[in-house]
FIDOGU-412229 format. One record per residue (C-alpha): y, z, x; chain; residue in one letter. Coordinates in pm, 1 decimal. Example, Ala and Ser with C-alpha at 12.3 -4.5 7.8 and 13.67 -1.06 7.14 Angstrom:
BEGIN
atom c2:-450.0; c3:780.0; c1:1230.0; chain:A; res:a
atom c2:-106.0; c3:714.0; c1:1367.0; chain:A; res:s
This chain:
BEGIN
atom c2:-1007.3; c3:2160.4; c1:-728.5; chain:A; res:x
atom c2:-720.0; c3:2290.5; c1:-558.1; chain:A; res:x
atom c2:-392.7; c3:2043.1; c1:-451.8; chain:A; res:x
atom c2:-125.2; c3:2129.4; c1:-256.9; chain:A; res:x
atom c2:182.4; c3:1923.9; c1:-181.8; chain:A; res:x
atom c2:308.5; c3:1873.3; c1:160.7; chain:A; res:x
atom c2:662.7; c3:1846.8; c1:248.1; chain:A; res:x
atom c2:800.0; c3:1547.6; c1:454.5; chain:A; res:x
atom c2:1093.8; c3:1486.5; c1:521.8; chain:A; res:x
atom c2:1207.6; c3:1136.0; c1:599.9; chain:A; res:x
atom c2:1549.9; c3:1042.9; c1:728.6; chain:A; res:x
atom c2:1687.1; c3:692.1; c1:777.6; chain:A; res:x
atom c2:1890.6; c3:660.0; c1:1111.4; chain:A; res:x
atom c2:2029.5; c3:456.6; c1:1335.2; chain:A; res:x
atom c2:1823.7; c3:429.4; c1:1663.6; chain:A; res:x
atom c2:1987.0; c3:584.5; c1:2034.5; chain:A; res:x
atom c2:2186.3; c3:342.7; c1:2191.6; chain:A; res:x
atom c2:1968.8; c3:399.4; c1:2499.3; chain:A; res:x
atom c2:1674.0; c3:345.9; c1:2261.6; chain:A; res:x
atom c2:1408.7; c3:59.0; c1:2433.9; chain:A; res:x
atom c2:1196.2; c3:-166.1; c1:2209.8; chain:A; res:x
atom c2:927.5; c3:-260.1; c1:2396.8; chain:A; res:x
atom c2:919.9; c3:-666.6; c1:2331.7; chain:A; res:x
atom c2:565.4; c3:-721.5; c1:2395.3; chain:A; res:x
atom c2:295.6; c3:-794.0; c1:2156.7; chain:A; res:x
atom c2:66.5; c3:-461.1; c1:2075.1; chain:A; res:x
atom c2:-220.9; c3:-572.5; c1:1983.5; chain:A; res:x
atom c2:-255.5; c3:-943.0; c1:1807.4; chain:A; res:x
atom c2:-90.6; c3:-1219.0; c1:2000.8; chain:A; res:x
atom c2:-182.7; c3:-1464.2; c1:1722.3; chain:A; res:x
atom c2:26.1; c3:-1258.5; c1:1427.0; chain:A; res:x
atom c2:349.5; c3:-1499.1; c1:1422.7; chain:A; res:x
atom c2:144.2; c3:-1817.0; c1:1380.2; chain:A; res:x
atom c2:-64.6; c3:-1633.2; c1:1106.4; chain:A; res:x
atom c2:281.9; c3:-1532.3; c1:949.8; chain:A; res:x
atom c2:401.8; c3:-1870.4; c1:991.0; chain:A; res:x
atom c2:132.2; c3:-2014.9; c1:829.3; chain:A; res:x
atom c2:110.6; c3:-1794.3; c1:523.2; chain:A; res:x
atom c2:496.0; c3:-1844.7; c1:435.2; chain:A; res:x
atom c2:445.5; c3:-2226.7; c1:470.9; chain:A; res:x
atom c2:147.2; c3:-2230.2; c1:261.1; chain:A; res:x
atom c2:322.5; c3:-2036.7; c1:-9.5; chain:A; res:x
atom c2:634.2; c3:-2213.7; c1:43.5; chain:A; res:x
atom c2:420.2; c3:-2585.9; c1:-22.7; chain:A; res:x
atom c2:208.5; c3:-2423.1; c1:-338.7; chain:A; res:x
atom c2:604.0; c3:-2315.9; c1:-490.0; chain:A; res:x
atom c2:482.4; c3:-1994.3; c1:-460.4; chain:A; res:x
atom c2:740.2; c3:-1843.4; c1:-283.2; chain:A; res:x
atom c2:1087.1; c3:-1900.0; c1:-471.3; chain:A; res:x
atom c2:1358.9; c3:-1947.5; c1:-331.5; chain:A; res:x
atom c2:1528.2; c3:-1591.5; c1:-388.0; chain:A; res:x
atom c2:1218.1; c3:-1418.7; c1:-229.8; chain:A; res:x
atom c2:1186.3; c3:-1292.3; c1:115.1; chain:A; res:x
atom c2:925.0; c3:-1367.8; c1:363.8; chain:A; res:x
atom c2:1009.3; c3:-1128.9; c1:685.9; chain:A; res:x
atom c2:806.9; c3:-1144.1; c1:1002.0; chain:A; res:x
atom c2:882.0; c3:-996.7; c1:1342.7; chain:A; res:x
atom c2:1078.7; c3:-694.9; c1:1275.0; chain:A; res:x
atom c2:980.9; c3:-287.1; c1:1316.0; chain:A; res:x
atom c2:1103.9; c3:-54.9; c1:1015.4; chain:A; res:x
atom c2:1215.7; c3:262.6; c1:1207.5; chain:A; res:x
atom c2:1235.5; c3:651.1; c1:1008.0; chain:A; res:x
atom c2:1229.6; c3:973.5; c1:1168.7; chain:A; res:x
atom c2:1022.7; c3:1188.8; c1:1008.8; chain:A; res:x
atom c2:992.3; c3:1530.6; c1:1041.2; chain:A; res:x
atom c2:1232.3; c3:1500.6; c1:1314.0; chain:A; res:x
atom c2:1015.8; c3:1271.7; c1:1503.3; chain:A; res:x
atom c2:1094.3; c3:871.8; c1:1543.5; chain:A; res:x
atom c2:879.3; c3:683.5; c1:1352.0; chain:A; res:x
atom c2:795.9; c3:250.1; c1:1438.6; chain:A; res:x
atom c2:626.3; c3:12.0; c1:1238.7; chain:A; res:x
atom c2:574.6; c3:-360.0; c1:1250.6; chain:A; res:x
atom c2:409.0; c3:-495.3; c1:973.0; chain:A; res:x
atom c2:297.5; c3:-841.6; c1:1094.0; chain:A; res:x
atom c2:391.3; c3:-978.9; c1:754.2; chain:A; res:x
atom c2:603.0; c3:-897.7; c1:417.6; chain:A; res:x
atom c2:710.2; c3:-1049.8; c1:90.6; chain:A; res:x
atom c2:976.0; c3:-932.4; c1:-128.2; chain:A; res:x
atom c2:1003.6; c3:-1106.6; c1:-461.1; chain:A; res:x
């Protein structure tokens, strides 16, 4: 078996000012009742304490390799 490592490089920038976000939904329309929904639900349980961090509606921007980078993740928790 052979392995090779790839190099990425990822920087962490500020976006263009002239930079658009497009504000329309991609693909799944129903994804902030969904998120709603599961932070409630955890939040009711006392699952989710109060220090945590539910996020919803947000991208996470990187440039890698020299190339801007865009996610949304339609939900996160951080503990």
């Amino acid at each position: 078996m052979v392995v090779s490592a790839s190099t990425t490089k990822i920087t962490w920038e500020l976006l263009p000012e002239d930079f658009v976000l497009d504000d329309e939904p991609v693909d799944n329309v129903n994804q902030p009742s969904l998120a709603a929904a599961l932070t409630e639900s955890l939040e009711l349980a006392g699952k989710l304490p109060e220090t945590a961090l539910a996020t919803t509606n947000y991208g996470i921007c990187a440039t890698v390799n020299g190339k801007f980078v865009i996610k949304a993740p339609d939900w996160a928790y951080v503990p």
